[in-house]
Biopython code that builds the backbone (N, CA, C, O; Angstrom):
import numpy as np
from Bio.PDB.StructureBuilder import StructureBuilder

atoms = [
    (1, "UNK", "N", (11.162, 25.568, 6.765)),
    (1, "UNK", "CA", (11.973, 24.374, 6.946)),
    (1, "UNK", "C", (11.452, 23.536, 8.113)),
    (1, "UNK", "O", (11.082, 22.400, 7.814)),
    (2, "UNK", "N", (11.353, 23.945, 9.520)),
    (2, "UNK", "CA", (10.575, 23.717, 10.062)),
    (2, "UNK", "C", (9.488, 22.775, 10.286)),
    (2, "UNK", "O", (9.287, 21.722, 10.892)),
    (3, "UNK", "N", (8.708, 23.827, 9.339)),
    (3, "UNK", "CA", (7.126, 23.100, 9.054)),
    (3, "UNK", "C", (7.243, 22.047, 8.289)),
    (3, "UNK", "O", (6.754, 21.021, 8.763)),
    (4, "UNK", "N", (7.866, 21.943, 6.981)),
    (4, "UNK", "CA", (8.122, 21.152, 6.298)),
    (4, "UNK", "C", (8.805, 19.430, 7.062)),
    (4, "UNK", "O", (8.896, 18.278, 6.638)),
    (5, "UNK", "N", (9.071, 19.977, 8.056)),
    (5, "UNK", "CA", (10.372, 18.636, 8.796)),
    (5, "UNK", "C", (9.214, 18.272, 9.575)),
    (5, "UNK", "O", (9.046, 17.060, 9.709)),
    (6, "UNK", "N", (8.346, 19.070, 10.140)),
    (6, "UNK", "CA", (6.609, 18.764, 11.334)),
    (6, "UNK", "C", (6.053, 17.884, 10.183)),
    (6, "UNK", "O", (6.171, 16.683, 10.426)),
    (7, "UNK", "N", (5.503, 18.164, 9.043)),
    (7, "UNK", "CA", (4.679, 17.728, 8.045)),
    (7, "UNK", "C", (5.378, 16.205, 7.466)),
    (7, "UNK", "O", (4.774, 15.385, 6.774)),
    (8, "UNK", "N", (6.310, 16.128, 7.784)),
    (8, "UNK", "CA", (6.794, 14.924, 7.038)),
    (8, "UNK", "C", (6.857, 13.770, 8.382)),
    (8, "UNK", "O", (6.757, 12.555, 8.208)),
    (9, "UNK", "N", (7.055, 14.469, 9.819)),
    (9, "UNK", "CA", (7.261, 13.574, 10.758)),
    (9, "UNK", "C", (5.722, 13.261, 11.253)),
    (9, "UNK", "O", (5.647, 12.192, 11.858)),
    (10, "UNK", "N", (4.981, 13.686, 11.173)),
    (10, "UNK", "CA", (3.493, 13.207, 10.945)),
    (10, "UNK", "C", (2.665, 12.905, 10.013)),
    (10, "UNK", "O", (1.444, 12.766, 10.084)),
    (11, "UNK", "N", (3.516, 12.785, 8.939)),
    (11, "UNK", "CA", (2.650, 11.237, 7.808)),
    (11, "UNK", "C", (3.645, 10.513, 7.936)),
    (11, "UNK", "O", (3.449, 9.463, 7.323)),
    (12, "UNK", "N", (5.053, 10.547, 8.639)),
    (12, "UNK", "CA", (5.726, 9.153, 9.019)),
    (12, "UNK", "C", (4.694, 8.773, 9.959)),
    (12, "UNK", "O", (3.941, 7.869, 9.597)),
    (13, "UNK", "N", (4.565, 9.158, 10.801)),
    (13, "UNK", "CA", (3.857, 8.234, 12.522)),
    (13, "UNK", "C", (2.686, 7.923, 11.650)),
    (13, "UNK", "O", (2.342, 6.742, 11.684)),
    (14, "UNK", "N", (2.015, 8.696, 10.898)),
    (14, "UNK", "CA", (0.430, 8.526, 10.926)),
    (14, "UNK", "C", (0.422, 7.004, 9.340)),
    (14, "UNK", "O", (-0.337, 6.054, 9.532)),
    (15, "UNK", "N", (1.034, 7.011, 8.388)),
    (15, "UNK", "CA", (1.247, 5.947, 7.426)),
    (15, "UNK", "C", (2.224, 4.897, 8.156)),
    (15, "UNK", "O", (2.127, 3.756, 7.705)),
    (16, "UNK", "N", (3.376, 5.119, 9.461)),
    (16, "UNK", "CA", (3.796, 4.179, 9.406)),
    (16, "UNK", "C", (3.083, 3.362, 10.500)),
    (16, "UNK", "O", (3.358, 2.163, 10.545)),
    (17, "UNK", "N", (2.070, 3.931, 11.520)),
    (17, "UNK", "CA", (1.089, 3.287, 12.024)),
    (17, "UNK", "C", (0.115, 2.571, 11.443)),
    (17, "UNK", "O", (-0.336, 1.564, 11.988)),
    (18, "UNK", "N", (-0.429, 3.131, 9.960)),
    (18, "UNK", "CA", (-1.435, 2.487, 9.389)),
    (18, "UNK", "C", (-0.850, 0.941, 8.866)),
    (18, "UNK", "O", (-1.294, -0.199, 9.001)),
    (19, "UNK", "N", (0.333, 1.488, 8.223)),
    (19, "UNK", "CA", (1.414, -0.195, 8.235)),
    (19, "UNK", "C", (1.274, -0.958, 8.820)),
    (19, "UNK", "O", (0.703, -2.014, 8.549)),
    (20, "UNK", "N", (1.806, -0.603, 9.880)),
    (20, "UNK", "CA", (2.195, -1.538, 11.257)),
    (20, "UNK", "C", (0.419, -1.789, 11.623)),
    (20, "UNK", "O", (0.420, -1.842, 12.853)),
    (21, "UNK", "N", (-0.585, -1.907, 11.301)),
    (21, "UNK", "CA", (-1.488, -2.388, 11.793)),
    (21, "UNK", "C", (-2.359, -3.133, 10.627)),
    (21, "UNK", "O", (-3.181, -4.024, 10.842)),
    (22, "UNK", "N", (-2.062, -2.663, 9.518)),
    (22, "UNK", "CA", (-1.740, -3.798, 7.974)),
    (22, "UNK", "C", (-1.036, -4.990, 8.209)),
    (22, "UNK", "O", (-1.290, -6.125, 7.803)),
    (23, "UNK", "N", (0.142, -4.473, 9.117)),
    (23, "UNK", "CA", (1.086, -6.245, 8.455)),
    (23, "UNK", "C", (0.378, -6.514, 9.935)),
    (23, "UNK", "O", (0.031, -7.686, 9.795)),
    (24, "UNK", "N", (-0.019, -6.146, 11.194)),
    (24, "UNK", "CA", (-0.433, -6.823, 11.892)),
    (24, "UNK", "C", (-1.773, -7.643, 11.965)),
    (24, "UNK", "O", (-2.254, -8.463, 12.747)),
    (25, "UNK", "N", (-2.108, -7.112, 10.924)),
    (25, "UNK", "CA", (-4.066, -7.587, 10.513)),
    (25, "UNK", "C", (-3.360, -9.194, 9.632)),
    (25, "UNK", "O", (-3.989, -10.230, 9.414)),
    (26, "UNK", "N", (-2.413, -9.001, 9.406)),
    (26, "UNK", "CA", (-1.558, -10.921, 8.440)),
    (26, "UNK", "C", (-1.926, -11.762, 9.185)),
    (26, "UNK", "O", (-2.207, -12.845, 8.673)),
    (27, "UNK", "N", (-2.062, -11.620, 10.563)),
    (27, "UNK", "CA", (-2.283, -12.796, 11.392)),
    (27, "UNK", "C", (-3.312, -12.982, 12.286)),
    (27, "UNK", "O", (-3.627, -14.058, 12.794)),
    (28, "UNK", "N", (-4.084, -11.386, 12.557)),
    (28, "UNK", "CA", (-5.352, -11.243, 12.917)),
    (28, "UNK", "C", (-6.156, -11.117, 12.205)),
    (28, "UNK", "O", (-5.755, -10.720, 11.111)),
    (29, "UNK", "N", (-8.010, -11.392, 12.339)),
    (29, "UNK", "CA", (-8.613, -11.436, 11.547)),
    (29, "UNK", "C", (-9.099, -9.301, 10.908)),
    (29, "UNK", "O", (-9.301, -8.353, 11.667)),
    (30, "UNK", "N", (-9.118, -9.294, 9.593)),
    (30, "UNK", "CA", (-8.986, -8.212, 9.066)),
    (30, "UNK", "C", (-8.235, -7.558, 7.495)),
    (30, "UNK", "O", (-7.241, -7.904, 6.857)),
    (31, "UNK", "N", (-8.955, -6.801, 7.357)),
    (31, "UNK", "CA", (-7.797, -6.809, 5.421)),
    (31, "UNK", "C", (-7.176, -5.957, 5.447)),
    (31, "UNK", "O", (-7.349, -4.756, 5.240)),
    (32, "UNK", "N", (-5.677, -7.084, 5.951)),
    (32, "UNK", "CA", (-4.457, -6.430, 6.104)),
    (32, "UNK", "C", (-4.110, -6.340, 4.290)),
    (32, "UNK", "O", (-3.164, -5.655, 3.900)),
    (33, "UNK", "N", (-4.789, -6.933, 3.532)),
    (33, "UNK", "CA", (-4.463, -6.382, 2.103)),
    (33, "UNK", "C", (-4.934, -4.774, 1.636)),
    (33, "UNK", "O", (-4.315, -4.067, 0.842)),
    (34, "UNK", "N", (-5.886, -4.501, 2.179)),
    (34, "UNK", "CA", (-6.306, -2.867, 1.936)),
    (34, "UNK", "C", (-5.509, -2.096, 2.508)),
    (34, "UNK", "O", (-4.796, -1.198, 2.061)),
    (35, "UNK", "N", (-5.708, -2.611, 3.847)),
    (35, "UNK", "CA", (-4.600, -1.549, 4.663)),
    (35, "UNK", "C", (-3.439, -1.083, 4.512)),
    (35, "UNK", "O", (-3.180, 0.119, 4.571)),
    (36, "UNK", "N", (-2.303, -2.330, 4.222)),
    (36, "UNK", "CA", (-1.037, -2.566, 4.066)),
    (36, "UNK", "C", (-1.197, -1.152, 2.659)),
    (36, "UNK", "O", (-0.684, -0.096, 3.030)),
    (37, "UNK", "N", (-1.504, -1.130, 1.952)),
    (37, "UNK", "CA", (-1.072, -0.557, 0.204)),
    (37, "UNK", "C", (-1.908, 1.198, 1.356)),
    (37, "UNK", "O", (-1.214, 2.215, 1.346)),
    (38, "UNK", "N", (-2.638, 1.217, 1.782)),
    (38, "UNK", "CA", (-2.872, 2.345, 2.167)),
    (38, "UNK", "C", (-1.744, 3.099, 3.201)),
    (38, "UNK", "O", (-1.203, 4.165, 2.909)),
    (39, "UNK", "N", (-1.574, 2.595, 4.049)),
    (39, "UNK", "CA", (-0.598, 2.746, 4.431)),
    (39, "UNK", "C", (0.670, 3.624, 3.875)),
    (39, "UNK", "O", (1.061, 4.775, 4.070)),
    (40, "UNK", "N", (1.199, 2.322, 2.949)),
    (40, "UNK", "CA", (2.180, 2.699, 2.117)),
    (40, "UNK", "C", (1.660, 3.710, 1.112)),
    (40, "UNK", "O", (2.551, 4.149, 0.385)),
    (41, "UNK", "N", (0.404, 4.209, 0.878)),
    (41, "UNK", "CA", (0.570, 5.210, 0.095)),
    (41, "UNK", "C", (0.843, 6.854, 0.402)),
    (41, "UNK", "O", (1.485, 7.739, -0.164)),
    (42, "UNK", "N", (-0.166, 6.750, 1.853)),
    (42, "UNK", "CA", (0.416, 7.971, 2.921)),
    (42, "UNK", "C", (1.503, 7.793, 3.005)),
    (42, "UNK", "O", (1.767, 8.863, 2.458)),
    (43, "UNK", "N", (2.877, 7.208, 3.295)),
    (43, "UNK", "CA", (3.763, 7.127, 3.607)),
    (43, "UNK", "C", (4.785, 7.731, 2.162)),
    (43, "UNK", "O", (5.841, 8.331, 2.363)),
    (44, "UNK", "N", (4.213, 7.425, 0.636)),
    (44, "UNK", "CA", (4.257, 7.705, -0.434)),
    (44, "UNK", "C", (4.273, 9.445, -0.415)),
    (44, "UNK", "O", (5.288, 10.070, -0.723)),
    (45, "UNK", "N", (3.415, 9.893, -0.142)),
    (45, "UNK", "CA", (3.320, 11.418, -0.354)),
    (45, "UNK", "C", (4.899, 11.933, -0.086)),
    (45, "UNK", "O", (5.322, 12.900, -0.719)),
    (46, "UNK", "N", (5.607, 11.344, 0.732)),
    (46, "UNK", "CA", (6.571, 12.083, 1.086)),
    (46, "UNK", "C", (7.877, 11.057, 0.674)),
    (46, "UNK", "O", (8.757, 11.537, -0.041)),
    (47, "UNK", "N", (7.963, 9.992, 1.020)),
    (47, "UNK", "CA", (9.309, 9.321, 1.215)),
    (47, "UNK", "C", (9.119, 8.214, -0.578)),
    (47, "UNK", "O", (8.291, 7.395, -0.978)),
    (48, "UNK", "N", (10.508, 8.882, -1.214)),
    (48, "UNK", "CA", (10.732, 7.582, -1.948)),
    (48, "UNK", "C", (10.580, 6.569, -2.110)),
    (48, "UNK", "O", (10.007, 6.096, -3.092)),
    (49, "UNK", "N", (11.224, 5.733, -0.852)),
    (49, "UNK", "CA", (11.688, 4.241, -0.756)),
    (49, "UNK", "C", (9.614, 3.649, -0.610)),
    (49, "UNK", "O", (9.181, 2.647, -1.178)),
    (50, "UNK", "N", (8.892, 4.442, 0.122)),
    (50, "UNK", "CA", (7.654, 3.888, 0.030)),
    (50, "UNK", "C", (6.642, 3.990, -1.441)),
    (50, "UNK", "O", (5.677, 3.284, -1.731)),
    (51, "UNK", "N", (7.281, 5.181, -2.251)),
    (51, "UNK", "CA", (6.540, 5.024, -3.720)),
    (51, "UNK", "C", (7.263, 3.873, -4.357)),
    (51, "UNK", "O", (6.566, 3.137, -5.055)),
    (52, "UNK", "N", (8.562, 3.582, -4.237)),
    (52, "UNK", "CA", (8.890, 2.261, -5.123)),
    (52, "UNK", "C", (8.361, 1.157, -4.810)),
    (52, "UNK", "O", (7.961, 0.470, -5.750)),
    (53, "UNK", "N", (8.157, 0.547, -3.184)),
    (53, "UNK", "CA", (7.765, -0.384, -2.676)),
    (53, "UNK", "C", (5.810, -0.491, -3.029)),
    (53, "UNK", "O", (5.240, -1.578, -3.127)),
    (54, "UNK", "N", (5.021, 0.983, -3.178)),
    (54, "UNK", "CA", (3.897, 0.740, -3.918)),
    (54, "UNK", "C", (3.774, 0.226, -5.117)),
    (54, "UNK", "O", (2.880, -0.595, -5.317)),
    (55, "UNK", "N", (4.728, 0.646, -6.236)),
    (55, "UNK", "CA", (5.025, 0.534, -7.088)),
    (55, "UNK", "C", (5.139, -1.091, -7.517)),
    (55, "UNK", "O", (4.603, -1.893, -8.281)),
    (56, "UNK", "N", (6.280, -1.020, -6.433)),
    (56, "UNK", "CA", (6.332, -3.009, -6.863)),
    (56, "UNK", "C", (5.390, -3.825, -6.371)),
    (56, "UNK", "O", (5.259, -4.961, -6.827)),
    (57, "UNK", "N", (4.580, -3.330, -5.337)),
    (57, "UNK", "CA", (3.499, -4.208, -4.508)),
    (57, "UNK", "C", (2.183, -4.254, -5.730)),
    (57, "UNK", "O", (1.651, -5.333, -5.991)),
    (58, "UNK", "N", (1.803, -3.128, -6.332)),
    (58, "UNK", "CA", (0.890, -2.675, -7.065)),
    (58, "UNK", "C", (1.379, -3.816, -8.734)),
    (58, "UNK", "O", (0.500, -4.426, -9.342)),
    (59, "UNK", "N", (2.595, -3.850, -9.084)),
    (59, "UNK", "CA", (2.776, -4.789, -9.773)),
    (59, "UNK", "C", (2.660, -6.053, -10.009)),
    (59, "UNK", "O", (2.417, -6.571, -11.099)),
    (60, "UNK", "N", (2.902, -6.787, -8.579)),
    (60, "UNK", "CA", (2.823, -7.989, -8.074)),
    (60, "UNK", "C", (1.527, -8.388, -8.161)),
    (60, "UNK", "O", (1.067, -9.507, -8.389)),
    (61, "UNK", "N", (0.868, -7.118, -7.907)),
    (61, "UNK", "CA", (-0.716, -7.607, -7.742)),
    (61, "UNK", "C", (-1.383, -7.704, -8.918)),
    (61, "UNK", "O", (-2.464, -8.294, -8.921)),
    (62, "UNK", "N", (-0.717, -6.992, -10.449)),
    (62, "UNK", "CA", (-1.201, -6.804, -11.419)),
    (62, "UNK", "C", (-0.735, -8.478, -12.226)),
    (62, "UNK", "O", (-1.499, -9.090, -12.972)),
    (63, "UNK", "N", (0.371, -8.849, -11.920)),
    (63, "UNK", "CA", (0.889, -9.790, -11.970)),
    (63, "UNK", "C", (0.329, -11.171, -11.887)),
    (63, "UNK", "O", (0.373, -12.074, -12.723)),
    (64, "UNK", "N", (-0.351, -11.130, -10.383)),
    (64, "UNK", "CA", (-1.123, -12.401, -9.828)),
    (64, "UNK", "C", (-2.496, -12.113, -10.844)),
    (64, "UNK", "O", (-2.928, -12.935, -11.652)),
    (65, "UNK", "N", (-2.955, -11.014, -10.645)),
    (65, "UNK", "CA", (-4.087, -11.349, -11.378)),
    (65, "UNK", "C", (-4.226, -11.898, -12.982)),
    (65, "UNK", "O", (-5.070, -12.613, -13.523)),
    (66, "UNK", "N", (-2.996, -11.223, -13.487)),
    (66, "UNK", "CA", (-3.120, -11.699, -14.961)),
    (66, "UNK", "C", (-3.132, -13.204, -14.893)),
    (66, "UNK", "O", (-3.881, -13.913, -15.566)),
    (67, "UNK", "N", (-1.945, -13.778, -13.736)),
    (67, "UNK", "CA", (-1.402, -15.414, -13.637)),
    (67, "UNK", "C", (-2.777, -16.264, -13.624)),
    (67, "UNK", "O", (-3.113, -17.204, -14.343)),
    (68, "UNK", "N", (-3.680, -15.413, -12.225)),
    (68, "UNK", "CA", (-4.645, -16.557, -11.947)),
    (68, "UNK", "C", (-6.198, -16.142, -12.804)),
    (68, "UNK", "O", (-7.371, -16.437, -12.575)),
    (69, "UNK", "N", (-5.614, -15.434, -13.729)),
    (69, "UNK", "CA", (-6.837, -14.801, -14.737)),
    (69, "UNK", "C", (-7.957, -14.326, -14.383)),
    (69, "UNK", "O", (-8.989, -14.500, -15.032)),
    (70, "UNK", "N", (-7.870, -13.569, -13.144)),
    (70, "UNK", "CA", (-9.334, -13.055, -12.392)),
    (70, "UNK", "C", (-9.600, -11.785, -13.044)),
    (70, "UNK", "O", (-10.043, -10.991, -12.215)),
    (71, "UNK", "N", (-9.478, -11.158, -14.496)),
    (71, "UNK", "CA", (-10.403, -10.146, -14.747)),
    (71, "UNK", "C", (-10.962, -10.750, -15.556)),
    (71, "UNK", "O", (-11.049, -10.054, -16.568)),
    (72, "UNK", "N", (-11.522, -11.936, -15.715)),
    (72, "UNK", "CA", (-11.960, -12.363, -16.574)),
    (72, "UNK", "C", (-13.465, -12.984, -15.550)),
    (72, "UNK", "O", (-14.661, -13.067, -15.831)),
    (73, "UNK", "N", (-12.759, -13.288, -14.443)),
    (73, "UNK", "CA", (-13.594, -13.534, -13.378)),
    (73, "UNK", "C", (-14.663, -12.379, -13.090)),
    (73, "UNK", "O", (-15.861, -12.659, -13.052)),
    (74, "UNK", "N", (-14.162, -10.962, -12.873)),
    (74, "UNK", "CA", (-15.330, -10.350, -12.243)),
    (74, "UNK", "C", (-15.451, -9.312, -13.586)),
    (74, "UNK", "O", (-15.580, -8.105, -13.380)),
    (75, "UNK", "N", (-15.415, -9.704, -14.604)),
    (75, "UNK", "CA", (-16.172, -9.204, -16.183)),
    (75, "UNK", "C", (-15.297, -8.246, -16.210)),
    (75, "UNK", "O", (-16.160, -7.407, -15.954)),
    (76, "UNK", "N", (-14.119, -7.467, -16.311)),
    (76, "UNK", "CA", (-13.526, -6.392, -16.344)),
    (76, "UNK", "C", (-12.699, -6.889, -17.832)),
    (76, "UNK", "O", (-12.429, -6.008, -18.649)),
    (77, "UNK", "N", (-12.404, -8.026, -18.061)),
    (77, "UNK", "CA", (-12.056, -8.301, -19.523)),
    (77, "UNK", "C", (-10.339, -7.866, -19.863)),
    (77, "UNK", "O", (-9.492, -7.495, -19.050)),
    (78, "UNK", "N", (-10.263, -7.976, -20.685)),
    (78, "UNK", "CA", (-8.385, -7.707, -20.748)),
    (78, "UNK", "C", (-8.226, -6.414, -21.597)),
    (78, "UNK", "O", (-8.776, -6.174, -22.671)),
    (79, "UNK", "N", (-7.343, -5.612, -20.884)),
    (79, "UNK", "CA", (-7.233, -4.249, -21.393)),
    (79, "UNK", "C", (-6.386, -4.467, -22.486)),
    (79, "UNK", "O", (-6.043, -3.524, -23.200)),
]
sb = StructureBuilder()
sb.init_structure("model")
sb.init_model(0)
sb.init_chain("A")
sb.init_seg("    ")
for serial, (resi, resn, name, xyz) in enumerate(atoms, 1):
    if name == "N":
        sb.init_residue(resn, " ", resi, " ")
    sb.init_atom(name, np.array(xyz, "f"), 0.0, 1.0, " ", f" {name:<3s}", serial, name[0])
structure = sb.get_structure()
């Protein structure tokens, strides 16, 4: 029980640091777009509320691309 409560409070600090330096790369130069979804995916291994929020981020993105038709752009073609 323990270990389990150690293991979860260090991929909080360690994904919610990678976050917090994702959304801080929004305004500094850097790809706070890689980061940000990495982040949230360490943070994923363990906590719910961060697999739904991949979930919908990962949609959004599937979303924009269909809108602004970029697999057509880098030859990947329509599944």
């Amino acid at each position: 029980m323990i270990l389990r409560q150690a293991k979860r409070l260090i991929i909080f600090v360690i994904g919610s640091t990678v976050l917090l330096i994702g959304i801080a790369l929004l305004v500094l130069p850097g790809p706070a777009f890689v980061i940000i979804p990495i982040g949230l995916a360490i943070l994923a291994t363990e906590f719910a509320w961060a697999r739904r929020l991949l979930r919908s981020l990962k949609s959004a993105a599937e979303r924009g691309v269909e809108k602004l038709n970029l697999r057509t752009l880098f030859g990947a073609g329509k599944k």
